[in-house]
N, C-alpha and C positions, 0 to 999 in steps of 0.2 A: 504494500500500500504506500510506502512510502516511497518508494519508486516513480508510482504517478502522480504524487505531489513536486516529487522534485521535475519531472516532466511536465505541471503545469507550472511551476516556478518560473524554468525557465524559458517556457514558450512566451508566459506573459515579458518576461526581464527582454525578450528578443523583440517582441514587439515594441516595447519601450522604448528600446537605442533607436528600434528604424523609424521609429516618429520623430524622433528628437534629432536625427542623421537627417532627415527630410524638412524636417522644417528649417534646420541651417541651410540645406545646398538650397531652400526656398529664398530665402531670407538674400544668401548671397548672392542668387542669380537674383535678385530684385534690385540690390547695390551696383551690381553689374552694368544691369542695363539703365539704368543710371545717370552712371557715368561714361557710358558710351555714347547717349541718345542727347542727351542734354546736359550741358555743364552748369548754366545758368539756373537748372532749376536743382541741383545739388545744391548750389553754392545758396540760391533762397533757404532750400531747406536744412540747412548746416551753417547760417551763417553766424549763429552762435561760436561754432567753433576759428571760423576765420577769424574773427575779429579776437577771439582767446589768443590765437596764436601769433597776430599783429601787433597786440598790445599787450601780453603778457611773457609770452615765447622768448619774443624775440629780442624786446629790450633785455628779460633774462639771460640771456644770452649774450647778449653786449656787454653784461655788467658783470658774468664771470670772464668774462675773456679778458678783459679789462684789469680783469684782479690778478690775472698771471703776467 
């Protein structure tokens, strides 16, 4: 009996990676095309992060190079 407990362990644990495998290569292939189709409409929807990396980044980065 315990046999097919451990046989439905791990059919459920098998199916669990393969959703969690498919919704990443979902996920990716949607970043993908993206940034292949439209740059402008990345840079709308992430421009939280540009502007992170304009004015936190990068001055950081001047201010340790600076210090060497």
């Amino acid at each position: 009996m315990s046999w097919l407990l451990e046989l439905l362990v791990d059919a459920i644990r098998e199916m669990c990676s393969q959703f969690i495998v498919d919704m990443m290569e979902l996920i990716t292939n949607m970043f993908t095309e993206l940034l292949s189709c439209n740059l402008s409409l990345f840079e709308e929807l992430f421009s939280v992060v540009g502007s992170l990396y304009k004015n936190v980044i990068v001055p950081l980065d001047d201010s340790c190079m600076a210090a060497f």
